[in-house]
C-alpha positions as a LaTeX table, in Angstrom:
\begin{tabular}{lrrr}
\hline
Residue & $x$ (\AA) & $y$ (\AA) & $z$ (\AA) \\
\hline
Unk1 & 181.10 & $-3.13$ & 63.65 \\
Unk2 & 182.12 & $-5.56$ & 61.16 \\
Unk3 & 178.66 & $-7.44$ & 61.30 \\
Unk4 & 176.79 & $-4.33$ & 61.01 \\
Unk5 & 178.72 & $-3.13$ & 58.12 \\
Unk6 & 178.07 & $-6.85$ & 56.85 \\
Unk7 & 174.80 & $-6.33$ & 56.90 \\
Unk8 & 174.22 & $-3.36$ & 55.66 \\
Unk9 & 175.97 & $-4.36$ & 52.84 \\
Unk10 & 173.51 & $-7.55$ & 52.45 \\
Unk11 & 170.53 & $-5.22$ & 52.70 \\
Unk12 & 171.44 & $-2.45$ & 50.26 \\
Unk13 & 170.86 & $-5.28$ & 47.77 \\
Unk14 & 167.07 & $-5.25$ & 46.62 \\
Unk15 & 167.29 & $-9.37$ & 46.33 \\
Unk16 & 167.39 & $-9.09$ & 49.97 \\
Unk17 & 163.67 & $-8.17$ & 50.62 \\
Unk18 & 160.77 & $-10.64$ & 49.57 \\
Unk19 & 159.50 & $-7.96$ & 47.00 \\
Unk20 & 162.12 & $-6.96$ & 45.59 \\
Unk21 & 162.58 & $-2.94$ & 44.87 \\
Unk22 & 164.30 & $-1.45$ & 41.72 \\
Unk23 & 166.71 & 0.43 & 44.32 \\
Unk24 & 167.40 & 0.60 & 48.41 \\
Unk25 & 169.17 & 3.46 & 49.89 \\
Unk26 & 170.36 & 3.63 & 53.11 \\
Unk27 & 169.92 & 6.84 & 55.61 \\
Unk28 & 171.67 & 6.80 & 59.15 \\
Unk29 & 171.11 & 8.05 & 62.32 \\
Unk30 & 173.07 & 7.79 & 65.47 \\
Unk31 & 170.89 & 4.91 & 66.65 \\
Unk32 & 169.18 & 3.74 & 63.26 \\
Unk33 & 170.13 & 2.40 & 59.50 \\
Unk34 & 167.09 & 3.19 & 57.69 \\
Unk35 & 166.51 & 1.35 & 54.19 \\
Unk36 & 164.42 & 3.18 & 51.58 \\
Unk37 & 162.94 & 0.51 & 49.43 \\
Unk38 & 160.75 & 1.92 & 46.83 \\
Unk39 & 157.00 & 1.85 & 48.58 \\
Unk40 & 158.58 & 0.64 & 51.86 \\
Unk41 & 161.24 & 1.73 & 55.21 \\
Unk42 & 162.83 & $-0.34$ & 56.96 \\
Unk43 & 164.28 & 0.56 & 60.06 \\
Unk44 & 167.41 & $-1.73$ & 61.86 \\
Unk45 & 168.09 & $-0.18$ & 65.03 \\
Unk46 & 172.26 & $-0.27$ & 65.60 \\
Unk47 & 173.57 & $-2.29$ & 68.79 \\
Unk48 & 174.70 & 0.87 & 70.30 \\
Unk49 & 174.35 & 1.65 & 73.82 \\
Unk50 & 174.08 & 5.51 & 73.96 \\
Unk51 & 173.50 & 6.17 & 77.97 \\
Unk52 & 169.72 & 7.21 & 77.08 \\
Unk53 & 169.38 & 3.98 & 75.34 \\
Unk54 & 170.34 & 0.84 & 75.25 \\
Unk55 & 170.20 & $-1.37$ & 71.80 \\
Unk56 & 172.84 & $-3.76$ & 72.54 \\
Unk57 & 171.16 & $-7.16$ & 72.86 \\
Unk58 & 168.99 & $-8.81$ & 70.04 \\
Unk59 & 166.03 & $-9.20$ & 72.57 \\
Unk60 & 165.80 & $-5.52$ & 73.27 \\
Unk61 & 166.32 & $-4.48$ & 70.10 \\
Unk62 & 162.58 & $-7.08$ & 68.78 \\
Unk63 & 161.53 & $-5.03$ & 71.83 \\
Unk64 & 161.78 & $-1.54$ & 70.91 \\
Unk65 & 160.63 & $-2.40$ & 67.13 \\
Unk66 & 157.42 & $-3.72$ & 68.51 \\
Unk67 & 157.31 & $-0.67$ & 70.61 \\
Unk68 & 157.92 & 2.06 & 68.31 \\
Unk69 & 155.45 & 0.20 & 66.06 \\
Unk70 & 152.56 & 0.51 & 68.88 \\
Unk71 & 153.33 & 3.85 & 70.26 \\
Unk72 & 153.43 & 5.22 & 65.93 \\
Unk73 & 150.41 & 4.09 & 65.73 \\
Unk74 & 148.53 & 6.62 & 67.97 \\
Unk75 & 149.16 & 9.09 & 65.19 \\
Unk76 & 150.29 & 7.26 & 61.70 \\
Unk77 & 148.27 & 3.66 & 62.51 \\
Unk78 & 148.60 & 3.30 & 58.42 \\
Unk79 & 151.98 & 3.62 & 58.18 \\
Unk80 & 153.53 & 1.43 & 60.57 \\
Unk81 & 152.90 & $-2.12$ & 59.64 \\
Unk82 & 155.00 & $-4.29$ & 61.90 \\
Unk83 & 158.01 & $-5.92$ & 62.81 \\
Unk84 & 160.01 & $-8.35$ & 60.27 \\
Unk85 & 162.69 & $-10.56$ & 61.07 \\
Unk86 & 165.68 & $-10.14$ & 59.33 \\
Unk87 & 167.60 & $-13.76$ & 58.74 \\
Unk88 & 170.41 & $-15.84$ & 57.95 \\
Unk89 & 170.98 & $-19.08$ & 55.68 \\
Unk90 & 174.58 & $-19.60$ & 55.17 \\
Unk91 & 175.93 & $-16.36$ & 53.59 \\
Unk92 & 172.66 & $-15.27$ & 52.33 \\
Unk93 & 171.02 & $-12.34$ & 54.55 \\
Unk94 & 167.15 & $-11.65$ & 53.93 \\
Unk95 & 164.61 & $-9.56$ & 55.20 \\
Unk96 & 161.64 & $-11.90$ & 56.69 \\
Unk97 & 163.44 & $-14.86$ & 55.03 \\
Unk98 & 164.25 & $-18.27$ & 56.47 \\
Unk99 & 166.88 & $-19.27$ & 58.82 \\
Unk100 & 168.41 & $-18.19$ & 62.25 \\
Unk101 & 166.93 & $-13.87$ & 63.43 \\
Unk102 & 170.21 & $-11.94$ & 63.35 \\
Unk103 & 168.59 & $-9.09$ & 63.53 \\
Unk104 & 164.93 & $-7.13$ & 63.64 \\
Unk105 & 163.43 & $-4.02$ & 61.62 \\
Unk106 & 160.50 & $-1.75$ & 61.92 \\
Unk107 & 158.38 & $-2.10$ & 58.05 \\
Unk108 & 156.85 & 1.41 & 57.62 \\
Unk109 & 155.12 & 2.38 & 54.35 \\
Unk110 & 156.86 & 5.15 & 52.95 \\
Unk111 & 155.50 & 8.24 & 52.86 \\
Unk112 & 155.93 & 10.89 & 50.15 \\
Unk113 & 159.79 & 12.97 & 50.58 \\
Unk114 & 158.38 & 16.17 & 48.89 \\
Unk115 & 155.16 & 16.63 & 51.52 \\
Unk116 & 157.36 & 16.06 & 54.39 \\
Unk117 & 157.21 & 20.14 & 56.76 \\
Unk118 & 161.51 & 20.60 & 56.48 \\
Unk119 & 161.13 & 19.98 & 52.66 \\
Unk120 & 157.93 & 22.22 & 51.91 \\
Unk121 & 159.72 & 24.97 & 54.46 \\
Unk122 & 162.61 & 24.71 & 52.41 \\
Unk123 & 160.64 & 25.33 & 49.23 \\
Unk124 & 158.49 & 28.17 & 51.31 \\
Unk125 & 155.60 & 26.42 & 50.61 \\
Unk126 & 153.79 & 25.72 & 54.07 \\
Unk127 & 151.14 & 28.08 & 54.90 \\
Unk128 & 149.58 & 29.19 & 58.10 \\
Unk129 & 146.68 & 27.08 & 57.91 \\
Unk130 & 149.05 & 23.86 & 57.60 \\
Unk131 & 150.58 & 24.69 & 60.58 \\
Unk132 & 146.86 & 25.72 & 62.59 \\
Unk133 & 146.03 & 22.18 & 61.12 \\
Unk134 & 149.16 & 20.23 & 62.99 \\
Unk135 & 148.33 & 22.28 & 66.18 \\
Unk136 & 144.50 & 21.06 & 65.72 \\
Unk137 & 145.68 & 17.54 & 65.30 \\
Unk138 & 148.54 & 17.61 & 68.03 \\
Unk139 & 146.12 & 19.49 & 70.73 \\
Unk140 & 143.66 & 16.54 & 70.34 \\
Unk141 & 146.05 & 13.96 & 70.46 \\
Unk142 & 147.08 & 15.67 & 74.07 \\
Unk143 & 143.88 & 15.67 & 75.21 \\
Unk144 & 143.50 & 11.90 & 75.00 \\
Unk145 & 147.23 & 11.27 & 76.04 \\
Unk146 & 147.56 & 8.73 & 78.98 \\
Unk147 & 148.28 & 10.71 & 82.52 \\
Unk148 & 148.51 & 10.27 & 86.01 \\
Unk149 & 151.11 & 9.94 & 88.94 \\
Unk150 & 153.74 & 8.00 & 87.26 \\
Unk151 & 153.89 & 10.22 & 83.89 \\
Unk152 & 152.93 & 13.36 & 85.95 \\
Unk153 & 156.11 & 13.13 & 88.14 \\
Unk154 & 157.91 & 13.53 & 85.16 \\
Unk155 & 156.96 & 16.94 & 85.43 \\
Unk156 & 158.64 & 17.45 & 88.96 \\
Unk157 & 161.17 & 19.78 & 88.95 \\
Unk158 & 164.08 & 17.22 & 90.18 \\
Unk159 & 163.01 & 15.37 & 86.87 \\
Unk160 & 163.42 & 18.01 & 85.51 \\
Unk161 & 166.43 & 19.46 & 86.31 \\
Unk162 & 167.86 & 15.36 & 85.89 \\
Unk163 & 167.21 & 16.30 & 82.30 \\
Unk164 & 168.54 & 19.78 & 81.87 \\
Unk165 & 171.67 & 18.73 & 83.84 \\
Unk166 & 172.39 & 15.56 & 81.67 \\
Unk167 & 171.93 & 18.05 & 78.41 \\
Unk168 & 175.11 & 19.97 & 80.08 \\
Unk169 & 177.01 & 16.97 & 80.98 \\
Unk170 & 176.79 & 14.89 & 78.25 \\
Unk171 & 178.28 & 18.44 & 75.73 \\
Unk172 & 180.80 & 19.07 & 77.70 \\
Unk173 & 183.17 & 16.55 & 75.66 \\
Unk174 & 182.05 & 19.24 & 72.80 \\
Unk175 & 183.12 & 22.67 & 74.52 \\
Unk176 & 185.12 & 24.36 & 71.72 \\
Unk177 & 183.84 & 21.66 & 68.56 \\
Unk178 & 179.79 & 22.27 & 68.84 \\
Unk179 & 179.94 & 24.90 & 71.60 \\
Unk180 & 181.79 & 27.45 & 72.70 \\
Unk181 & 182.47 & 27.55 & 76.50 \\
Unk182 & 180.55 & 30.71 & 76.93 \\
Unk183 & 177.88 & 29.99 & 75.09 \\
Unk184 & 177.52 & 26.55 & 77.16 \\
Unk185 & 177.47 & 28.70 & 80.50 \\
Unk186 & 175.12 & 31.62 & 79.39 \\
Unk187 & 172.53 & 28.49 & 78.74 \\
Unk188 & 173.19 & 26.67 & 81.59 \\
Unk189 & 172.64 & 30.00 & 83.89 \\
Unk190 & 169.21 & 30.84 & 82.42 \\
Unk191 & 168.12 & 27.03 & 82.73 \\
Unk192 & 169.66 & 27.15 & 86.17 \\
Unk193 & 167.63 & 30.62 & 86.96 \\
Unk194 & 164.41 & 29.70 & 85.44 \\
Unk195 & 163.73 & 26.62 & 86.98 \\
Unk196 & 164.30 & 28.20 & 90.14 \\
Unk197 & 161.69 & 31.38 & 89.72 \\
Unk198 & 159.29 & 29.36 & 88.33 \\
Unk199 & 158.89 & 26.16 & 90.56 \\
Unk200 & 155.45 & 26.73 & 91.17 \\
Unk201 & 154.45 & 27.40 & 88.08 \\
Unk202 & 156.13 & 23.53 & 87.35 \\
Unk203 & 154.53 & 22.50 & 90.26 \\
Unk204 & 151.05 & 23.82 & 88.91 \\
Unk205 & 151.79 & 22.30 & 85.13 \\
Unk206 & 151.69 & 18.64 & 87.13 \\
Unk207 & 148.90 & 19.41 & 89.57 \\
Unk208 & 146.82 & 20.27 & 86.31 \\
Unk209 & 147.54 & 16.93 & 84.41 \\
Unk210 & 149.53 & 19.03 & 81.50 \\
Unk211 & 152.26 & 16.16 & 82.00 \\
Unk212 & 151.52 & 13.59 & 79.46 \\
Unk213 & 152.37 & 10.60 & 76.98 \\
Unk214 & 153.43 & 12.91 & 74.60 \\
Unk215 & 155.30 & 12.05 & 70.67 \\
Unk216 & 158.48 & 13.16 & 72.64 \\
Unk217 & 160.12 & 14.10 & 69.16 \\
Unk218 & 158.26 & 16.51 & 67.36 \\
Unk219 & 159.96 & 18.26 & 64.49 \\
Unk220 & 159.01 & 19.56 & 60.94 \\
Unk221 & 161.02 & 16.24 & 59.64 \\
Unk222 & 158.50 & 14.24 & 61.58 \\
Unk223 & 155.29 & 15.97 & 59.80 \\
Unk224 & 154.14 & 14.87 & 56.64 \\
Unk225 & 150.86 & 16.74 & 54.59 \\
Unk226 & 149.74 & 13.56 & 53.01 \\
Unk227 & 146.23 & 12.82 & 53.22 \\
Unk228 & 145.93 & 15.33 & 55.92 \\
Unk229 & 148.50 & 14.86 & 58.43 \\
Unk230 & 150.77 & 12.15 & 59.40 \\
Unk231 & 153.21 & 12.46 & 62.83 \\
Unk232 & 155.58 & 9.51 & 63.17 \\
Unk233 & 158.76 & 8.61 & 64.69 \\
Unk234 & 157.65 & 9.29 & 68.11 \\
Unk235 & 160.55 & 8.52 & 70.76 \\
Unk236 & 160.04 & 4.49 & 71.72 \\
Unk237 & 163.85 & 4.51 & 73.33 \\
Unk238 & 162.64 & 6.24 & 76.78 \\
Unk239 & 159.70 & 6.91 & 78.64 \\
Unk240 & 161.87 & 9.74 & 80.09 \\
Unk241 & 161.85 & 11.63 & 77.09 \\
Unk242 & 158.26 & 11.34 & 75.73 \\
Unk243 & 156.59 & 12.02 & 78.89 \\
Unk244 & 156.80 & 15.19 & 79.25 \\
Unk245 & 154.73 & 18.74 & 79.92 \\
Unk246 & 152.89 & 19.56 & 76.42 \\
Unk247 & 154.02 & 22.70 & 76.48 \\
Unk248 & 157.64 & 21.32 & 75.76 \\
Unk249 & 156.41 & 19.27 & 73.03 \\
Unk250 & 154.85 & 22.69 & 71.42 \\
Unk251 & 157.98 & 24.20 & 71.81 \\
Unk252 & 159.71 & 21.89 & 70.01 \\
Unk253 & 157.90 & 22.20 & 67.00 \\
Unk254 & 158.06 & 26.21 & 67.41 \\
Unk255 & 161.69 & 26.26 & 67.74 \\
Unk256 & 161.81 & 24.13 & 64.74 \\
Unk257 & 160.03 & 26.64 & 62.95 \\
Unk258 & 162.18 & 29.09 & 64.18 \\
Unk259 & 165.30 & 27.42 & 62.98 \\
Unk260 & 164.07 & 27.66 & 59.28 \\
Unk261 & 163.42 & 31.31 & 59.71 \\
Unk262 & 159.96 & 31.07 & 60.12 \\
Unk263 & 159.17 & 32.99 & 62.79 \\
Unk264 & 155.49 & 34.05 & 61.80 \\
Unk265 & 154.46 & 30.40 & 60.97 \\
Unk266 & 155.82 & 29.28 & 64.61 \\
Unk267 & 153.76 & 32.11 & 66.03 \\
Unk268 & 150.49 & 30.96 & 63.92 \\
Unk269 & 151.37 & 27.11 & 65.27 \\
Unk270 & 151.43 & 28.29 & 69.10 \\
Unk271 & 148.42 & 30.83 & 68.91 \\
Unk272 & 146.39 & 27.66 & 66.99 \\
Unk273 & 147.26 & 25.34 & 69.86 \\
Unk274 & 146.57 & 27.35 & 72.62 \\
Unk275 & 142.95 & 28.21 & 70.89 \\
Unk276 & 142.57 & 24.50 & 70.56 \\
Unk277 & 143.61 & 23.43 & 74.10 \\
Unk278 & 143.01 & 26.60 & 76.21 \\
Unk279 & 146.09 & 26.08 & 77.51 \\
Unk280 & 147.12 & 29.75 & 77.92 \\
Unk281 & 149.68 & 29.28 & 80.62 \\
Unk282 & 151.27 & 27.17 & 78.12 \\
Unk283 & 153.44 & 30.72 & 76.61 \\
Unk284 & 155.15 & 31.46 & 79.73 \\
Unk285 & 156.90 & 28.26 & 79.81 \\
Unk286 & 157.79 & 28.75 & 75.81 \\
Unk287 & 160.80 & 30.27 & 75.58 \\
Unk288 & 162.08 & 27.88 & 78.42 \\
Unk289 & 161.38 & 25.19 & 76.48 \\
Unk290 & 162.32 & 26.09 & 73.42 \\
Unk291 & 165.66 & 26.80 & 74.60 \\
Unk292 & 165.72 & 23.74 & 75.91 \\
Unk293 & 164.51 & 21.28 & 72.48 \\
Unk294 & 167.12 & 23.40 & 70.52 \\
Unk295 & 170.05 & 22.41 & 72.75 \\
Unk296 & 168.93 & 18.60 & 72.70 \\
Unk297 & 169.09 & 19.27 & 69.20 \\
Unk298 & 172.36 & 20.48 & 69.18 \\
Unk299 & 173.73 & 17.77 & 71.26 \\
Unk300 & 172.41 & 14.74 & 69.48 \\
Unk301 & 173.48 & 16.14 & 66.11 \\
Unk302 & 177.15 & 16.62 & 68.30 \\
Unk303 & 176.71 & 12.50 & 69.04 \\
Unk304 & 176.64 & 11.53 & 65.53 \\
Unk305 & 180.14 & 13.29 & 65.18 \\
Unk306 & 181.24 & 10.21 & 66.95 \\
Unk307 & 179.88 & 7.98 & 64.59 \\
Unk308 & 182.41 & 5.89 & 62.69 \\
Unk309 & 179.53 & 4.63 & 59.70 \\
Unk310 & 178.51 & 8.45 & 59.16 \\
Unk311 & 181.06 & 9.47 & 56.12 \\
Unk312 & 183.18 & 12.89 & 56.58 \\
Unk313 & 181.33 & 15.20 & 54.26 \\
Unk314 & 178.26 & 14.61 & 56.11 \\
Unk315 & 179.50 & 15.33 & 59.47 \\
Unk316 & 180.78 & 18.70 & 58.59 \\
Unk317 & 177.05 & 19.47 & 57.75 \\
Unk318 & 176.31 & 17.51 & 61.17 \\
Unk319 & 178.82 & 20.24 & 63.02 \\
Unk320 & 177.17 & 22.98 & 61.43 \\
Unk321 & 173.43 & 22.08 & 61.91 \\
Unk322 & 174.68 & 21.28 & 65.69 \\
Unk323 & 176.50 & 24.87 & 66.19 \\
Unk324 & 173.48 & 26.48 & 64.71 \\
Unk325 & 171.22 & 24.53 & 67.35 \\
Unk326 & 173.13 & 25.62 & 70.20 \\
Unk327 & 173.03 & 29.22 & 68.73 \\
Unk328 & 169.19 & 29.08 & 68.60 \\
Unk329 & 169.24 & 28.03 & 72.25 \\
Unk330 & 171.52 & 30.73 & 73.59 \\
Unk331 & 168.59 & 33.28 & 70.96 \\
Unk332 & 166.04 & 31.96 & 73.72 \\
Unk333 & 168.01 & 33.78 & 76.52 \\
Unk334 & 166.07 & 37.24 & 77.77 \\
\hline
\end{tabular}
C-alpha cells in the first residue's frame, strides 16, 4: 500500500508524463487508479486480488492492459491506444520513461465528460432516438460476437447458478450495511425460483447461439454520444463475466436506465434491440436479468467500502448508490 500510494503520488504530477498536461486528476475504482491528463487516461490497475480477479503480479497486470486494450477495441478502436510502461530512475517515477517497469497502464484518449449517457440523463437530455441508436449499434456488435461450445456453456444453467450463488455469498459480509437480511432472501428466492421454471428456456438461449462474447459491463457511464457512439470499458478481468446470454447484457443497460428514473427511455432501448436482432424471446428473460445486473451493482459498489485509498465522504455516497442497487433488484421481484 505504501508503493501504490507512492506512486500515485509520483503520477498526480504532470512532469511525470512525456507531454506534460496543465493538470492530472486521479479517479478510483476498486480495481483501478485512473489519471485524467488533459487529452489523455491512463489507467494503473491496483495489485489487488479480488476473488474474480487477480492483479497481484506485475506480469498479469502488462497482461490484462494489453487485453482490455484488444477486447476495447471491438467497439472504441480510436480510443484505446496501447499499453505504456510506467518506470523508475532513482526517485524519479515516469510514465513511458527510462529505467526499471514498476508498473503498466492502459493510454486511452479521453473522451468528452459532458456526452458521456449518466451525465446527459442527469441533465435529461438523452432522447429516444439516442438510446434506439445504442441498441442499433449494440445488436450488431452481437451479431458478429465470437460463439460456440466454450462461450455457449456459459449459458448452462450450473454456470449460471455458479454466478447467482457467488452474488449471495460474496454480500453476505454486508447483511445489515448494504442490505438488509430480508431484502437479501426475497432476491435470492426469486433467483432460486426462476432458474428453476425456466431451465429450458436457458437451455434453448444456448442451443440458439444467444450466448456470446459480449462487453460484459454495459452501463450509461460506459456510453459516450461523441461522433456517434463510443462503448468502452468492456470487462478484460474474466471471461466469466463477459460471456454471457445477450439478453443479460440488454438488461443491464435497461436497469441502468431504470435506476435514473427513466423508465420510458429503457423501454424505447429494449423495443429498438429486439427490432434490430429479432430476438423476441429476449423479454421473458428481462426482468431476470435485470434483477440480476442491479444486485452485481450493488455488491461491487459494497466492495469499494473496503477500500482503504477511497476517502470517507465518498464512501457514504458509495453506501447509498449500493443500497439503492439492491433496492432496484428486490423492484424486479413479481
Amino acid at each position: 500500500m505504501a508503493e501504490l500510494s507512492e506512486l500515485i503520488q509520483a503520477l498526480l504530477d504532470p512532469r511525470a508524463y512525456p507531454e506534460p498536461p496543465q493538470q492530472v486528476t486521479l479517479m478510483q475504482t476498486q480495481m483501478s487508479l485512473v489519471f485524467l491528463a488533459d487529452d489523455h487516461v491512463y489507467k494503473v490497475k491496483k495489485p489487488v486480488d479480488l476473488g474474480y480477479l487477480d492483479y497481484t503480479s506485475l506480469k498479469k497486470r502488462r497482461f490484462y492492459c494489453q487485453r482490455e486494450v484488444e477486447l476495447n477495441q471491438r467497439l472504441c478502436p480510436d480510443v484505446y491506444q496501447g499499453v505504456v510502461a510506467i518506470t523508475r530512475r532513482g526517485d524519479i517515477i515516469e510514465m513511458g520513461g527510462e529505467g526499471r517497469v514498476i508498473e503498466y497502464a492502459v493510454k486511452m484518449r479521453r473522451l468528452p465528460q459532458e456526452m458521456m449517457m449518466d451525465v446527459l440523463l442527469a441533465d435529461g437530455e438523452v432522447t429516444p432516438e439516442m438510446v434506439a441508436g445504442v441498441a442499433v449499434k449494440l445488436a450488431e456488435f452481437h451479431a458478429k460476437a465470437e460463439t460456440g461450445k466454450t462461450i455457449g456453456a456459459f449459458g448452462d444453467l450450473s454456470a449460471i447458478i455458479e454466478n447467482t450463488e457467488e452474488n449471495f455469498s460474496q454480500t453476505e459480509k454486508y447483511l445489515d450495511r448494504t442490505i438488509t437480511p430480508e431484502r437479501y432472501q426475497r432476491i435470492k428466492s426469486f433467483t432460486a425460483t426462476f432458474i428453476r421454471d425456466n431451465s429450458s428456456l436457458f437451455t434453448k438461449r444456448v442451443e440458439a447461439g444467444r450466448i456470446k462474447d459480449c462487453h460484459g459491463d454495459l452501463h450509461a457511464a460506459h456510453v459516450c454520444f461523441e461522433d456517434g457512439i463510443r462503448i468502452f470499458d468492456c470487462i478484460e478481468f474474466n471471461d466469466r463475466f463477459r460471456y454471457c446470454d445477450v439478453a443479460s447484457e440488454v438488461a443491464f443497460l435497461a436497469m441502468d436506465l431504470d435506476n435514473y428514473g427513466e423508465k420510458t427511455l429503457s423501454g424505447h432501448f429494449v423495443q429498438a434491440y429486439v427490432t434490430q436482432s429479432r430476438d423476441r424471446e429476449l423479454t421473458a428473460l428481462l426482468d431476470f436479468y435485470k434483477c440480476y445486473r442491479a444486485y452485481v451493482r450493488g455488491k461491487v459498489e459494497g466492495f469499494k467500502l473496503d477500500d482503504p485509498h477511497i476517502p470517507p465522504e465518498e464512501k457514504a455516497r458509495i453506501l447509498a448508490a449500493a443500497r439503492g442497487y439492491f433496492e432496484l433488484a428486490e423492484s424486479y421481484l413479481p
